[in-house]
N, C-alpha and C positions, 0 to 999 in steps of 0.2 A: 489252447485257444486264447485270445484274446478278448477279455471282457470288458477293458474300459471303451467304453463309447465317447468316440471324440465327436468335438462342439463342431458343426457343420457351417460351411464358409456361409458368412450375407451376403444375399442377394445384391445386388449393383445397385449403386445410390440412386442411379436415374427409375428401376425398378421400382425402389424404397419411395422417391418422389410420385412416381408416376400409382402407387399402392395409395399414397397419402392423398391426393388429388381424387382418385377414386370413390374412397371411402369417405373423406369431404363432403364429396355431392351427395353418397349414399346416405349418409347419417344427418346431413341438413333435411331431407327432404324426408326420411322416415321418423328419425325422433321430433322432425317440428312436426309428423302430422299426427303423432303419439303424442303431445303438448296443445294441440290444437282440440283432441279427443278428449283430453282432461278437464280443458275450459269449455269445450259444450256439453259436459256432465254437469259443470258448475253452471251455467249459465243461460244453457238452451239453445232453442235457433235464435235466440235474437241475436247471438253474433253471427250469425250467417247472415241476414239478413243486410247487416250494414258493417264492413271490413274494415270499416276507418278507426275501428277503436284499435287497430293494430302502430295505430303512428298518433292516436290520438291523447290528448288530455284530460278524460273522464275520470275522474277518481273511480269510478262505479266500478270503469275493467280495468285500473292499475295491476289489480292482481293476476288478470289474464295477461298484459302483458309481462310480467315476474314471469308466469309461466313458460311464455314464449320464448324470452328472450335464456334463460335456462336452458330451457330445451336448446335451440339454438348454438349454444356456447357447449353443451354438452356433443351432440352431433356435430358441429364444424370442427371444432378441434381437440375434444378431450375423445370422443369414439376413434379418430384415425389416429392418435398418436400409440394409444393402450392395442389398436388393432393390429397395428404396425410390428410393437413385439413381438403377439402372438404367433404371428407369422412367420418372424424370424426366430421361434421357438426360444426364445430367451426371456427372463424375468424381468420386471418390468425396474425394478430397483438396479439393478448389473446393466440392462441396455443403456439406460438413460443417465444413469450416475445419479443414484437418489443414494448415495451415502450419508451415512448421521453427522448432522452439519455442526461444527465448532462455535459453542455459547461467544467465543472471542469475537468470530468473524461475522458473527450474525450482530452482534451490538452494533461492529462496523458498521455495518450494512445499512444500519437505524439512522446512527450518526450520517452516512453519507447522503440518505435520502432525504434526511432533516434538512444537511447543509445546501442541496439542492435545490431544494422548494424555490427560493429569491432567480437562482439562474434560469429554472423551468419558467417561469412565473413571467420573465423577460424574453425567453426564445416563442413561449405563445402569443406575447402583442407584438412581434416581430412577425410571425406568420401572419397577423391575422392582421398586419398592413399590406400583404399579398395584395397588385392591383395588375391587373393583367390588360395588353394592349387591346388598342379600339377595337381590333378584326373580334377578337374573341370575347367582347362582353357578354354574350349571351350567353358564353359558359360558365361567367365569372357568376352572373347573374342567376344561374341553377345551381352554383355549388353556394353560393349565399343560401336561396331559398332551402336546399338542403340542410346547409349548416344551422340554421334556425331553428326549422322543424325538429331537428334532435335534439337540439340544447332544450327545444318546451319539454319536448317529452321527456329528456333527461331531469329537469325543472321540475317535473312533475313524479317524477319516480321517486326523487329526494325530498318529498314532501313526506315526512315525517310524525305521524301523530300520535306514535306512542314506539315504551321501550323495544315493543316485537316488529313494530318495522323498522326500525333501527337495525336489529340485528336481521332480519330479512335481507335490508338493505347491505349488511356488511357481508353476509352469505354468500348473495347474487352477485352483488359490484366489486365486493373485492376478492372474496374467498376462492369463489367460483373460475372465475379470471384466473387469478394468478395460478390457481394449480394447471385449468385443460389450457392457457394459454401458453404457457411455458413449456407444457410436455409436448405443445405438439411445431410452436418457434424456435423453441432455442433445443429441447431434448430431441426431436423429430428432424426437422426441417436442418436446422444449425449444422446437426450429426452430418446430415444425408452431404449438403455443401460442401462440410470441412471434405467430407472424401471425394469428392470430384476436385475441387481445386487445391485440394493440401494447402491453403494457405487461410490460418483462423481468423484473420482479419477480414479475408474478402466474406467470406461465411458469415461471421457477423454480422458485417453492416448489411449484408444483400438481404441476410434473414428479416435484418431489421426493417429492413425498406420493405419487405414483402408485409411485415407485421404491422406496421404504419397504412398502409395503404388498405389493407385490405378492411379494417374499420370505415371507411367511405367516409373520413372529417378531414376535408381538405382546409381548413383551417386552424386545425392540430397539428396537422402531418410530421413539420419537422420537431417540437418537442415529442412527440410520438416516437418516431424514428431514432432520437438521442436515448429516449429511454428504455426503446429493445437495443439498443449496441450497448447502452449498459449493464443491461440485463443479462446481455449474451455472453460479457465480459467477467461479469461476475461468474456464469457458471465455466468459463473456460479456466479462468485462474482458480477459481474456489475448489473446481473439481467435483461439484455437487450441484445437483440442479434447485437444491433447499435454499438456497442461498438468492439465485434469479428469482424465484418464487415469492421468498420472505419480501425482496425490494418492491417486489410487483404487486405484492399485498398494500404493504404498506403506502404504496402510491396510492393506490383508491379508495383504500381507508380513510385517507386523510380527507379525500372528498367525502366522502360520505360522513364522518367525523363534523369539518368544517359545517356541511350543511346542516349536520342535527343543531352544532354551537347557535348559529346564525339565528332557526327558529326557535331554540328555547330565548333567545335575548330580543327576538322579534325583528330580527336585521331580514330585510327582502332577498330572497333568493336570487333576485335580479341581480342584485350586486354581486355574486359569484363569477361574474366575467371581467370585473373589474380586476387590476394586477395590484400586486398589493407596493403601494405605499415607500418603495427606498429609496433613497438615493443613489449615485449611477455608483460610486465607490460600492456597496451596499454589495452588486450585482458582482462587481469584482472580485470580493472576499469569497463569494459564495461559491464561484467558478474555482479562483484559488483554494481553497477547502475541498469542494468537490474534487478533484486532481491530486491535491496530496492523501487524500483517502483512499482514495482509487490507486494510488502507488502502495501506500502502504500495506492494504487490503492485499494486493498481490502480491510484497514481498512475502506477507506473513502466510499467505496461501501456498508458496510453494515449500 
C-alpha cells in the first residue's frame, strides 16, 4: 500500500480570486459588526444614536474609531488572505512564502525606503495637482471633499498625547497594515495574477493598482500605487513576503514617527501636507538611489 499522501492540485486562480472577493465582503461586515459591539460595550447607545463619530473628530471616540478601523483591516484583508490557505489545505508560511528573511536584505530594505522618502514626497504634490476637465468638476469636487475629510480624521488619529498612543498608533497604522495588507495584495492577490497571466510584472502592478485604489485617496493614488509595485517587487525578488511587509512598516511608521516628532517640538499637524523642502537635483538623487537599491536588492536576492 501506498502511504505517502500527496499535496492535492489549487484550485484555479479565478476560484482563489473569486474565494478572496467572498470572504472580503464576509469578514468586513462580520468583524466590523464584532468591533462595532465592542465600542457599544465601551460606550453605550450614545453611538447609536449619532454615527458621525465614525468619520468624525472627537477625541472622546478616537478610540472607537481605533477599534473600527482594526476591525476593518482585519476582516477586509488579513481574514480572506489566512482564509484562503486554509482552504487550500496548506500552511500559511509555505503558501505565501513567509521564509526567515535575511538581516542583509532587510537593512536594504531600510536604506531604500529611507532613500525614497524625497521621491515619494514629490510624486504626492504631483498627484495632488490632479485637475480634471470642466464636464467633470463635480467629481473632482467630491473627491476633494473626500480627501479632506480623511486627512482631519487621519489629523486627528495622529494626535498623540502620550507614549501608549504612540505605540497604539504604530500597532494600528503601521503594524497592522503591513502584515493583513501584504498577505492578502502581494501573498494573496499577487499569487492568484502571477498564475492566470504567467507574467510577474503584469501581477504587480495590476495588484498594485487594485491596492491603490481600493483605499478611496484619489489624491495619493499614484505614490500609492508606486509603493505596492514596490512592495510586490520586493517579495517577488526577495522570495519572502518579510521583506514587502518590513518596507510597508516602515512606510507608516515613519508617519506616525514624524507626527509624534512634530508634536513633542509643537510644529502643527497642518503642516504634514506640506512636501518637504529639496531642491529639484535633491529629487533626482533619491530616484537614482532608489533604482540602484532596488537593482542591487535583487541581484543579492537571487
Amino acid at each position: 500500500m501506498n502511504f505517502i499522501q500527496k499535496t492535492r492540485e489549487e484550485n484555479s486562480p479565478f476560484v482563489q480570486l473569486f474565494i478572496l472577493v467572498l470572504c472580503a465582503v464576509f469578514g468586513l461586515i462580520v468583524i466590523s459588526a464584532i468591533g462595532i459591539g465592542v465600542i457599544y460595550l465601551i460606550y453605550g447607545r450614545e453611538i447609536l444614536a449619532n454615527m458621525n463619530w465614525m468619520s468624525g473628530t472627537d477625541r472622546h471616540y478616537l478610540p472607537a474609531q481605533r477599534i473600527l478601523i482594526s476591525a476593518q483591516q482585519i476582516g477586509l484583508f488579513l481574514f480572506p488572505a489566512l482564509f484562503l490557505a486554509r482552504i487550500e489545505g496548506r500552511k500559511i508560511n509555505g503558501f505565501y512564502g513567509l521564509k526567515r528573511p535575511e538581516p542583509g536584505l532587510i537593512l536594504m530594505v531600510f536604506l531604500m525606503m529611507a532613500a525614497a522618502l524625497p521621491l515619494l514626497e514629490w510624486v504626492v504634490a504631483l498627484n495632488q495637482k490632479m485637475v480634471f476637465p470642466d464636464a467633470l468638476k463635480g467629481i473632482e469636487r467630491w473627491m476633494k471633499a473626500a480627501e479632506e475629510q480623511a486627512m482631519e480624521t487621519t489629523k486627528a488619529l495622529l494626535k498623540m498625547e502620550s507614549a501608549g498612543s504612540f505605540l497604539i498608533n504604530i500597532a494600528m497604522i503601521a503594524l497592522l497594515p503591513a502584515v493583513a495588507e501584504e498577505l492578502m495584495f502581494r501573498g494573496a492577490l499577487q499569487r492568484a495574477l502571477g498564475r492566470i497571466y504567467h507574467n510577474p510584472h503584469l501581477a504587480i502592478w495590476f495588484s498594485a493598482f487594485i491596492f491603490s485604489a481600493i483605499h478611496m485617496q484619489f489624491y495619493g493614488f499614484l505614490p500609492r500605487m508606486l509603493l505596492g509595485a514596490g512592495f510586490g517587487y520586493l517579495y517577488f525578488w526577495g522570495g519572502s513576503l518579510w521583506y514587502a511587509m518590513f518596507a510597508h512598516f516602515i512606510n507608516n511608521a515613519y508617519a506616525v514617527c514624524a507626527a509624534w516628532y512634530m508634536q513633542k517640538n509643537n510644529i502643527p499637524l497642518s503642516d504634514t501636507d506640506k512636501t518637504m523642502n529639496i531642491a529639484w537635483y535633491g529629487y533626482i538623487i533619491s530616484a537614482i538611489l532608489t533604482f540602484l537599491l532596488f537593482r542591487y536588492f535583487k541581484k543579492q536576492a537571487r
